[in-house]
N, CA, C and O atoms as CSV, one atom per row, in Angstrom:
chain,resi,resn,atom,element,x,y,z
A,1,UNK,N,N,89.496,-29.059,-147.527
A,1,UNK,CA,C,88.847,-27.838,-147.078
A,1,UNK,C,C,87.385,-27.799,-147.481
A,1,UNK,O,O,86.558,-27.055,-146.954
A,2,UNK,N,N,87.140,-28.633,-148.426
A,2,UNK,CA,C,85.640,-28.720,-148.850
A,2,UNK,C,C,84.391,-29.840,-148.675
A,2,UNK,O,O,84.673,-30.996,-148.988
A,3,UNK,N,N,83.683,-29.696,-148.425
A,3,UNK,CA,C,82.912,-30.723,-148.684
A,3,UNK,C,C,82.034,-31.025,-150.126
A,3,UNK,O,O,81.320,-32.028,-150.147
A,4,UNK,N,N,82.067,-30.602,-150.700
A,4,UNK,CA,C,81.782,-30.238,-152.176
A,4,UNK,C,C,81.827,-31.795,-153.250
A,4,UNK,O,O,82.813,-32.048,-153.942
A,5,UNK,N,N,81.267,-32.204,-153.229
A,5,UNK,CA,C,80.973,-33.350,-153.937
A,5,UNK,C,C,81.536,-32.811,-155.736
A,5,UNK,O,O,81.091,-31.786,-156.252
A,6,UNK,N,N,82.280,-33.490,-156.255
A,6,UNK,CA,C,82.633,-33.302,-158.006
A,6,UNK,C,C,82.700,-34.497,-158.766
A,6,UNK,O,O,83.375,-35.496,-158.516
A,7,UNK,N,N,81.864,-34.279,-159.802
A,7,UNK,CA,C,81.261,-35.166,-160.425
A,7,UNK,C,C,82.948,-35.630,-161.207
A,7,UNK,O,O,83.790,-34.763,-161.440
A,8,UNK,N,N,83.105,-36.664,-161.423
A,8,UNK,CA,C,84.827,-36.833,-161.730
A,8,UNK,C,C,85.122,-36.534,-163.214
A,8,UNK,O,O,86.325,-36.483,-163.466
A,9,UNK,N,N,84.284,-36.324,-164.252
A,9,UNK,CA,C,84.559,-36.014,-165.796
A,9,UNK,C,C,83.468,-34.513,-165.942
A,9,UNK,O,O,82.265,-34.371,-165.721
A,10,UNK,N,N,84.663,-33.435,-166.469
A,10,UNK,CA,C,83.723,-32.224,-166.119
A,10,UNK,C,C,83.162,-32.094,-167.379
A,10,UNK,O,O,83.876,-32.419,-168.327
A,11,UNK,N,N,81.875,-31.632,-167.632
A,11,UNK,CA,C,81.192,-31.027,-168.634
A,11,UNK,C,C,81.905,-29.540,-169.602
A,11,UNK,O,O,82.469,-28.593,-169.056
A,12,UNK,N,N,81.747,-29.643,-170.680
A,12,UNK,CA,C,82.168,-28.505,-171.712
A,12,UNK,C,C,81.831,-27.703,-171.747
A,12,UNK,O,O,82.182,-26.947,-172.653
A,13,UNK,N,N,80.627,-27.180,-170.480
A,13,UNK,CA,C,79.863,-25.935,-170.230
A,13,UNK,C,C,80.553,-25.308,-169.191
A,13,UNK,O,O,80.414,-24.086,-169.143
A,14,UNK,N,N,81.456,-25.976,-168.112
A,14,UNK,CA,C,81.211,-25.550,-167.124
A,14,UNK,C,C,82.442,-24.395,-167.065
A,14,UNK,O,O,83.171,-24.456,-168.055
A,15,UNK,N,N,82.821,-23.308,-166.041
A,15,UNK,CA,C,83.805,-22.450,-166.348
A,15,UNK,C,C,85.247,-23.198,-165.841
A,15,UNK,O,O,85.358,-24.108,-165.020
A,16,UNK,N,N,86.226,-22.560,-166.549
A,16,UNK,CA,C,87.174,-22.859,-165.990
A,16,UNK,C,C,88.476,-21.860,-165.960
A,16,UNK,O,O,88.374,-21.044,-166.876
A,17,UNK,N,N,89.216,-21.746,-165.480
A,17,UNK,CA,C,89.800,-20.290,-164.983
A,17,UNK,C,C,91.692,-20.482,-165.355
A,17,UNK,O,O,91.915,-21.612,-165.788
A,18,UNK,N,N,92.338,-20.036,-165.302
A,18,UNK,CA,C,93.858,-20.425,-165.481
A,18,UNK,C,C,94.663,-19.338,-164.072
A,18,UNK,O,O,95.005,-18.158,-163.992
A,19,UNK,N,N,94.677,-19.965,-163.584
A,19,UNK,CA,C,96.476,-19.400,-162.560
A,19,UNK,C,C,96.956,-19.574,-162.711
A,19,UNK,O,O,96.992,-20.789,-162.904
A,20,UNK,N,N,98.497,-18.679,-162.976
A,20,UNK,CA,C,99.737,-18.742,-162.885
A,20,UNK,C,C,100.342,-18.929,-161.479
A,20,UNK,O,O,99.812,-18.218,-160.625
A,21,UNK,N,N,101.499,-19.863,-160.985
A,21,UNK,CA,C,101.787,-19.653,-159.366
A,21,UNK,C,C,102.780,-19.068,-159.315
A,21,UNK,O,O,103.320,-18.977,-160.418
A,22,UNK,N,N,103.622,-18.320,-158.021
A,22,UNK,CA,C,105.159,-17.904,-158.241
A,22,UNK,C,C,105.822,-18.430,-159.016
A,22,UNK,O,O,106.074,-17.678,-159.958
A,23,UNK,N,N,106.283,-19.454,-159.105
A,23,UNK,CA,C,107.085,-20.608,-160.283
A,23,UNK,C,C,106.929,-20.175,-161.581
A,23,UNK,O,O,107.800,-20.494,-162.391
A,24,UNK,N,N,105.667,-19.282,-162.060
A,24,UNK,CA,C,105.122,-19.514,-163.328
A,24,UNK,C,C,104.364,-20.635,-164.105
A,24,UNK,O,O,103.926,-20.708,-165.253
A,25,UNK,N,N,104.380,-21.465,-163.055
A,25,UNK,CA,C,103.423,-22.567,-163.553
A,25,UNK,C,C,102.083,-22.372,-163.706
A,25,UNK,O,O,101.618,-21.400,-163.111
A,26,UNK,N,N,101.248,-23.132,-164.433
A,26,UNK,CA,C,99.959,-22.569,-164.480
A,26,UNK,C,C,98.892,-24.126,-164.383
A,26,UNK,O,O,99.031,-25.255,-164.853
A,27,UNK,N,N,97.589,-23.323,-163.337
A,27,UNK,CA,C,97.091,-24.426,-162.398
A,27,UNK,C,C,95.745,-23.806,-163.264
A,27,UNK,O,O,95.501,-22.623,-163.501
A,28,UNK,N,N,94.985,-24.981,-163.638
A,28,UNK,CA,C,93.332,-24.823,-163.896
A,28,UNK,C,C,92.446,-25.070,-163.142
A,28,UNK,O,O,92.368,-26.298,-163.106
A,29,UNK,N,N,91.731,-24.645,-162.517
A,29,UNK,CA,C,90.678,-24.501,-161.722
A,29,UNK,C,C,89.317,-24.450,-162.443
A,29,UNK,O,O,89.032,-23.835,-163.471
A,30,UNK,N,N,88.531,-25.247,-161.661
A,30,UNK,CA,C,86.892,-25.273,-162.401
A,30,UNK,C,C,86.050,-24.209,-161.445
A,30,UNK,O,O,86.436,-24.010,-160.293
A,31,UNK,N,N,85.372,-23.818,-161.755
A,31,UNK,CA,C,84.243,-22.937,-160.821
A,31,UNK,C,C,83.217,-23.967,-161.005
A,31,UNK,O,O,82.708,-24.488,-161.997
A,32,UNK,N,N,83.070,-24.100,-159.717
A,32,UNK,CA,C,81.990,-25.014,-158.990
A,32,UNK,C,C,80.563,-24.145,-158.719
A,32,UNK,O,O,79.482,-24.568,-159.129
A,33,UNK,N,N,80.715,-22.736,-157.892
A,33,UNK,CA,C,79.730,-22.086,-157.765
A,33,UNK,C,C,79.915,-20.659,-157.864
A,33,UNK,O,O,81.059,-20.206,-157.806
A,34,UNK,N,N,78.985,-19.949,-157.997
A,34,UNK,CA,C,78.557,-18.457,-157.923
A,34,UNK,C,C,77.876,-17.950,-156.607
A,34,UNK,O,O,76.654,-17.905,-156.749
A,35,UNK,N,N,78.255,-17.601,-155.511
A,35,UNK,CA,C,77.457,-16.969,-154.587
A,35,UNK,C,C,77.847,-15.688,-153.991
A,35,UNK,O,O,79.024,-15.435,-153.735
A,36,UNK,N,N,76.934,-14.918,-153.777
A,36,UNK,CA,C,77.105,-13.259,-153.138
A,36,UNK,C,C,77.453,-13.443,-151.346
A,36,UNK,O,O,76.943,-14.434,-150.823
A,37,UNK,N,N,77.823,-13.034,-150.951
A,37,UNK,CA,C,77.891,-12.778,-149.341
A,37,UNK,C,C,77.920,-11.292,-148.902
A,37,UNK,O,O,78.722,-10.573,-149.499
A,38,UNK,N,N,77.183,-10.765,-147.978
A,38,UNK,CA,C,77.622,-9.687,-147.774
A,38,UNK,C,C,78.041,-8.580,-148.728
A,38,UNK,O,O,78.800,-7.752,-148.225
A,39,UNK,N,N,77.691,-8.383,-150.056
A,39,UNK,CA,C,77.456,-7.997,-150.649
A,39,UNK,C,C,78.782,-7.773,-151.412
A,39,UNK,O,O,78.925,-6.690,-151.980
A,40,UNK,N,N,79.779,-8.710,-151.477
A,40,UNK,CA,C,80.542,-9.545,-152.227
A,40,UNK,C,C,80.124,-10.917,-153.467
A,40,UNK,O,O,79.425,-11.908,-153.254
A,41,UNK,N,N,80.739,-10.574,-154.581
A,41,UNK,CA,C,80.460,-11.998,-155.049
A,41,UNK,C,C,81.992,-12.872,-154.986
A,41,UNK,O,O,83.157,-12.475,-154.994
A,42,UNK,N,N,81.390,-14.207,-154.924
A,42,UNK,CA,C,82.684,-15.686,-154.784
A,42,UNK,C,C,81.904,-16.349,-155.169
A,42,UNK,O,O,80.684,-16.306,-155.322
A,43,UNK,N,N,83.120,-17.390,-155.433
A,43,UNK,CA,C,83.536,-18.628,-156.087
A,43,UNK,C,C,83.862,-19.231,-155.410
A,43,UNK,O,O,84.501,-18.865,-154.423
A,44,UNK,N,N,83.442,-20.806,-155.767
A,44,UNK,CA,C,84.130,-21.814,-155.325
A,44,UNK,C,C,84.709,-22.505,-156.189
A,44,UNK,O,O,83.972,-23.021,-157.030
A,45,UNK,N,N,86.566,-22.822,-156.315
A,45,UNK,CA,C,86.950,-23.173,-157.035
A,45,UNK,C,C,87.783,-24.659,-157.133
A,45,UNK,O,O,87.779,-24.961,-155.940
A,46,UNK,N,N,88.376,-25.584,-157.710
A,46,UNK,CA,C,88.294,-27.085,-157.244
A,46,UNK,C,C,89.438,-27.306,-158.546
A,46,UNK,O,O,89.152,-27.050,-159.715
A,47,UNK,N,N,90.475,-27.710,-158.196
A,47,UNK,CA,C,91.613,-27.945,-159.130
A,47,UNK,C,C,91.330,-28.961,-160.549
A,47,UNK,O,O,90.814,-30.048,-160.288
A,48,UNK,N,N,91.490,-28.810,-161.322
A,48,UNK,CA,C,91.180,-29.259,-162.596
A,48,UNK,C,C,92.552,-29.923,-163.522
A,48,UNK,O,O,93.627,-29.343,-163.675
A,49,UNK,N,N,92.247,-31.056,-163.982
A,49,UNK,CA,C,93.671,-31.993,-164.689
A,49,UNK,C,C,92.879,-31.883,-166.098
A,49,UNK,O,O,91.919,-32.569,-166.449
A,50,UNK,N,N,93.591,-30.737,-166.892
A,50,UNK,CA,C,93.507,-30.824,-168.356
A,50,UNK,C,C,93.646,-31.997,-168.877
A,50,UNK,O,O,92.827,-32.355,-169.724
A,51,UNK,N,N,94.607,-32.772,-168.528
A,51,UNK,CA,C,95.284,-33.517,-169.297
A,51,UNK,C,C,93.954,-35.321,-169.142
A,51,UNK,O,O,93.500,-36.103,-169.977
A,52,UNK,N,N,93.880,-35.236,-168.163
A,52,UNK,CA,C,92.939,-36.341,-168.064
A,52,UNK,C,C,91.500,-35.767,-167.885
A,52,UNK,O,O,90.483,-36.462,-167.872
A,53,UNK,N,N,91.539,-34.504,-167.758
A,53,UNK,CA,C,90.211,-33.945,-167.839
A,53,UNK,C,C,88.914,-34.861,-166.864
A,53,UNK,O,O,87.964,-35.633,-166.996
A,54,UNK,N,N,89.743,-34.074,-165.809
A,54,UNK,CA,C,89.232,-34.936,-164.184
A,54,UNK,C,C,89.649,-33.625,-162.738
A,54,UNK,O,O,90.688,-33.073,-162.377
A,55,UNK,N,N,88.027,-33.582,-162.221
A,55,UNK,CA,C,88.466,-32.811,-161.576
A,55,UNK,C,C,89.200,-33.475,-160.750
A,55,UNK,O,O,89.122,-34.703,-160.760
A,56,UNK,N,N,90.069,-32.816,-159.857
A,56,UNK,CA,C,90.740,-33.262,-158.440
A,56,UNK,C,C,89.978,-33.038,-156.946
A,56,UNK,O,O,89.354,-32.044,-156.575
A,57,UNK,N,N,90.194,-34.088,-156.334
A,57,UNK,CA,C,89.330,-34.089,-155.049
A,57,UNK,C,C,90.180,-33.654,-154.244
A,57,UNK,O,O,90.596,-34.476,-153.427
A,58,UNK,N,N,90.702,-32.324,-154.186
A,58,UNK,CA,C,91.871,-32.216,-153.192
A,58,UNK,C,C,91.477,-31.058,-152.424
A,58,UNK,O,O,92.266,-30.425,-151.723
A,59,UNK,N,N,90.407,-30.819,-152.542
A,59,UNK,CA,C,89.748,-29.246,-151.588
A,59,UNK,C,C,89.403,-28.501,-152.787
A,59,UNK,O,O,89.769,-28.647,-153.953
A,60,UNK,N,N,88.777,-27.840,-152.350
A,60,UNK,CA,C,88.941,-26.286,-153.407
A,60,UNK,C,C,89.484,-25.059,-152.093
A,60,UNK,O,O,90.017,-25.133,-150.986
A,61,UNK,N,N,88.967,-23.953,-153.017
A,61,UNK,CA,C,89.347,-22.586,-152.566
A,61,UNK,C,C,88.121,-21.865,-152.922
A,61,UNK,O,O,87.310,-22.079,-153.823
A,62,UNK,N,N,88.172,-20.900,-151.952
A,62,UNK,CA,C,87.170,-19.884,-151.926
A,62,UNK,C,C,87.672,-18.365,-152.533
A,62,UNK,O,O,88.639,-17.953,-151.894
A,63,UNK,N,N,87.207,-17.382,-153.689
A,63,UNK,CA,C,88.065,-16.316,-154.280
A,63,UNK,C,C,86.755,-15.392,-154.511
A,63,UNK,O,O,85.719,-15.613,-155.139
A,64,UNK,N,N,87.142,-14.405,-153.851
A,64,UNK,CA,C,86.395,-13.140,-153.874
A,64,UNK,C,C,86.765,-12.341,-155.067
A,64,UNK,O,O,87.811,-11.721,-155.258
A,65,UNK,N,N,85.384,-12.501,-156.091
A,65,UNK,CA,C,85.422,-11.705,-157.348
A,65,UNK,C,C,85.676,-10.719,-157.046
A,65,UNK,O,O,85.105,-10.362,-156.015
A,66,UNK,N,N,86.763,-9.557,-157.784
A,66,UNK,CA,C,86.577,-7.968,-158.006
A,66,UNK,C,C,86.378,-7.906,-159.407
A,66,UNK,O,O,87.079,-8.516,-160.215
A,67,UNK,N,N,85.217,-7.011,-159.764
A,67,UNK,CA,C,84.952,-7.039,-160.921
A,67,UNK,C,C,85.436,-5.093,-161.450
A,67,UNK,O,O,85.533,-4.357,-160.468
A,68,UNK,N,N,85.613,-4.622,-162.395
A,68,UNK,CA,C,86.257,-3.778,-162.895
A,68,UNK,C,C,86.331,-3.525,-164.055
A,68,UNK,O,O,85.956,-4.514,-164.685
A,69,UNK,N,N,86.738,-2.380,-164.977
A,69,UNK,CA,C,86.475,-1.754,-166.026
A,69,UNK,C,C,87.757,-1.777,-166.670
A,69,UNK,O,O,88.645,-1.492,-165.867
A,70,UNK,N,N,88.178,-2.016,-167.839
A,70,UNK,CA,C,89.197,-2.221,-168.527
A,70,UNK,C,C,89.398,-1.502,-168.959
A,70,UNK,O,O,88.247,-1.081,-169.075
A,71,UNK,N,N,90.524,-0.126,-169.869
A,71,UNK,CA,C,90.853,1.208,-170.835
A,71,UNK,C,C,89.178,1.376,-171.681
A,71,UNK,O,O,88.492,2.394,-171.772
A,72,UNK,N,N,88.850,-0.215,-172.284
A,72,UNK,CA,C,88.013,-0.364,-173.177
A,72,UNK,C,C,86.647,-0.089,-172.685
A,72,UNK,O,O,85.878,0.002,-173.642
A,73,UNK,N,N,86.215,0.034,-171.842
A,73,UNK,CA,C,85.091,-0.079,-170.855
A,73,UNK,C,C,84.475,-1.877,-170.732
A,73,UNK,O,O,83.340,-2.351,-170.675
A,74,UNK,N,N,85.513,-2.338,-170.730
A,74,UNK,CA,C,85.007,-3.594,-171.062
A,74,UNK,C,C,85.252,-4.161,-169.341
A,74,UNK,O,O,86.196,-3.737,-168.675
A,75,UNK,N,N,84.281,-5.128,-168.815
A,75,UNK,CA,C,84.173,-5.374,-167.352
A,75,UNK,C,C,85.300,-6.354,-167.697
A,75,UNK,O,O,85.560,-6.571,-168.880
A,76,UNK,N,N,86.118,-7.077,-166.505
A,76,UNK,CA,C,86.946,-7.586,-165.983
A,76,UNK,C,C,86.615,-8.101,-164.609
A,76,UNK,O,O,86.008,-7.445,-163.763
A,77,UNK,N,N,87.169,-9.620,-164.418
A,77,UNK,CA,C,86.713,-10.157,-163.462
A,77,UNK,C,C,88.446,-10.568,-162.702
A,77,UNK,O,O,89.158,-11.290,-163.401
A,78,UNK,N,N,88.875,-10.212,-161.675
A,78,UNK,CA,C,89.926,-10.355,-160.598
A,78,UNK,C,C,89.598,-11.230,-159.494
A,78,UNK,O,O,89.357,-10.665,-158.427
A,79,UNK,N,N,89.511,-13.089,-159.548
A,79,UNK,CA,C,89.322,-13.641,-158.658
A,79,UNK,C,C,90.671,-13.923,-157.300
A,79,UNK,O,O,91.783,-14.376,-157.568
A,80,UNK,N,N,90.265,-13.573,-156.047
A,80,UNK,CA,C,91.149,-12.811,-155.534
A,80,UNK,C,C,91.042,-14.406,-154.045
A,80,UNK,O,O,89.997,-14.599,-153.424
A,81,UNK,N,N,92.110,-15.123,-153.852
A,81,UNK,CA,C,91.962,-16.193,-152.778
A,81,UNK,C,C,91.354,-15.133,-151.780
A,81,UNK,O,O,91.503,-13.911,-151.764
A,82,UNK,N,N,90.464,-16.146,-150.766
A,82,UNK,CA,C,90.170,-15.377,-149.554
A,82,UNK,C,C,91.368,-16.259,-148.611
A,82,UNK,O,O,91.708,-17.434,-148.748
A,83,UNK,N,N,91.695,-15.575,-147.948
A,83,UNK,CA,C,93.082,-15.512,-146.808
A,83,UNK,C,C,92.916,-16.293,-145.453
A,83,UNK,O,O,93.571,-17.268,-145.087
A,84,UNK,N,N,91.818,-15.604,-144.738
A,84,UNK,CA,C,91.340,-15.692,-143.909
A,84,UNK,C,C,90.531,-17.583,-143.726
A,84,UNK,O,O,89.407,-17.786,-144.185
A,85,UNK,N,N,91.089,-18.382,-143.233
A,85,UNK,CA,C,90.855,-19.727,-143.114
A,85,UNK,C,C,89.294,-19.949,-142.482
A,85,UNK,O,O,88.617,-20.973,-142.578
A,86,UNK,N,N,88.876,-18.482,-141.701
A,86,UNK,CA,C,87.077,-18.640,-141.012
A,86,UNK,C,C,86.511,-18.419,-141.977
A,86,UNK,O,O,85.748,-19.326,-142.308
A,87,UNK,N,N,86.551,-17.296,-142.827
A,87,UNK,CA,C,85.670,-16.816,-143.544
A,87,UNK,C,C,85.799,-17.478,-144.527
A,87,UNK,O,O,84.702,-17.475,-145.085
A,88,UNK,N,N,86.856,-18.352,-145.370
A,88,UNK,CA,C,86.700,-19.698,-146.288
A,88,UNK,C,C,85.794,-20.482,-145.965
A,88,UNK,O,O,85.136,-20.979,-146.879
A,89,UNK,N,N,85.453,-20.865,-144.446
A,89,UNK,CA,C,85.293,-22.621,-144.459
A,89,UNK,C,C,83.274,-22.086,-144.258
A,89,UNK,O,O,82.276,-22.778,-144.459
A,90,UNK,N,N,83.391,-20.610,-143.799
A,90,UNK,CA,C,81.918,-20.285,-143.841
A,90,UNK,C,C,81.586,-19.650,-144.760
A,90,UNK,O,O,80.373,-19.576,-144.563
A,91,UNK,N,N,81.868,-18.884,-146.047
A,91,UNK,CA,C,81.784,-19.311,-147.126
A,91,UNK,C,C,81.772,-20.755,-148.273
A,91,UNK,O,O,81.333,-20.837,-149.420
A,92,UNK,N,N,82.197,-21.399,-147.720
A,92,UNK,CA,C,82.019,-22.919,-148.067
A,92,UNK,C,C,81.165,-23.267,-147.709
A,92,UNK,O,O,80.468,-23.872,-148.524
A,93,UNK,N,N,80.615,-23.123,-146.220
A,93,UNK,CA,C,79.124,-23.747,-145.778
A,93,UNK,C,C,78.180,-23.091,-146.356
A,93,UNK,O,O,77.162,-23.727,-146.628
A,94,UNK,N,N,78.237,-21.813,-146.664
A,94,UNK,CA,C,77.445,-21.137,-147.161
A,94,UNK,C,C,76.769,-21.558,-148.504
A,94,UNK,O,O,75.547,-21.682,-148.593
A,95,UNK,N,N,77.447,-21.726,-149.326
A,95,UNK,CA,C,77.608,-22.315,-150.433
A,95,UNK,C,C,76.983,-23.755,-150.755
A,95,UNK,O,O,76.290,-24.029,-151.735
A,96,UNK,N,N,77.368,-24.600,-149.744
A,96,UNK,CA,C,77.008,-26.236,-149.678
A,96,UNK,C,C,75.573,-25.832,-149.144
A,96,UNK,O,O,74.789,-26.595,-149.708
A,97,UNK,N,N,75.022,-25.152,-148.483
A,97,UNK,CA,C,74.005,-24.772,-148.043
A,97,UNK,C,C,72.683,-24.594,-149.104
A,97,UNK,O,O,71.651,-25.264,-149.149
A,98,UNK,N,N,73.162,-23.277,-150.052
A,98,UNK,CA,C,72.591,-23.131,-151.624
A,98,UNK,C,C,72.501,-24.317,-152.177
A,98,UNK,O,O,71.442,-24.929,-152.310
A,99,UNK,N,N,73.501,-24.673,-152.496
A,99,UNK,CA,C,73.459,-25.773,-153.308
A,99,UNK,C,C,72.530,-26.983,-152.595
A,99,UNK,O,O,71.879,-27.787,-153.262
A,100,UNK,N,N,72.579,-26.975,-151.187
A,100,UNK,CA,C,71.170,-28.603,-151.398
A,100,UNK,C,C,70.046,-27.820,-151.003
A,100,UNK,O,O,69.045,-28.516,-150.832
A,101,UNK,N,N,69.910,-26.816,-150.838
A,101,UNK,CA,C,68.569,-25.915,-150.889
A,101,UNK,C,C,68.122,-26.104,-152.751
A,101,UNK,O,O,67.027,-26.573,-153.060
A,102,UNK,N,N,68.947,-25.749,-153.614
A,102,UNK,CA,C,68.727,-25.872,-154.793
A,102,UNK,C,C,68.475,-27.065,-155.156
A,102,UNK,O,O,67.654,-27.287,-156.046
A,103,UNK,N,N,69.103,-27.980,-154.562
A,103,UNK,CA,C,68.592,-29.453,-155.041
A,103,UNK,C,C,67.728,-29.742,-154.774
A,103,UNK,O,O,67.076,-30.169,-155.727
A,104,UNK,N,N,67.017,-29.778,-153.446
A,104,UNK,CA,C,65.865,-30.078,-153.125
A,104,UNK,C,C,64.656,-29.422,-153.611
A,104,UNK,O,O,63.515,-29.882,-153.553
A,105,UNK,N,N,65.073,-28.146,-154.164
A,105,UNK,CA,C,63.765,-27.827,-155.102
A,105,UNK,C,C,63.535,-28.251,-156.501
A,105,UNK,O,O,62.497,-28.042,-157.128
A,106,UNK,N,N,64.609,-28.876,-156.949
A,106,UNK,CA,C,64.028,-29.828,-158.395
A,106,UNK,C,C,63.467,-30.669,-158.490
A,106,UNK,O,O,63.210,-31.117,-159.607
């Protein structure tokens, strides 16, 4: 689903997120990027192997942050899959877009 180039040994900076699936199993995901759309923020996210600590080249996913206030007033972040298979793959372009716009200015 992506075109998203991943460097194959991830850095100790970069974020990384935990899902649980129906099963109860739990899948790690790296965040690749930060971008707003439409006055939404997303992610692009890209499956992650703890164990060999290697991302996976198997697509990512696109997840529309909801961000929110906790009892504590403390913010909370709800990354939410986007559903919709158009608005993924143009959010993805969107994204690959930033990103070699950003490259080309270094």
């Amino acid at each position: 689903m992506s075109d998203f180039s991943n460097d194959e040994n991830l850095d100790m900076e970069d974020d990384l997120i935990v899902f649980e699936t129906e099963d109860g199993e739990e899948v790690t995901f790296v965040i690749e990027d930060y971008f707003f759309y439409n006055g939404d923020e997303y992610a692009i996210l890209t499956e992650y192997d703890t164990e060999t600590e290697i991302v996976k080249d198997e697509g990512s996913i696109v997840c529309r942050i909801d961000t929110t206030e906790d009892e504590n007033g403390e913010e909370t972040e709800e990354f939410v899959p986007v559903e919709d298979d158009d608005l993924a793959q143009k959010l993805i372009d969107i994204a690959n877009a930033q990103l070699a716009e950003e490259d080309g200015e270094e």
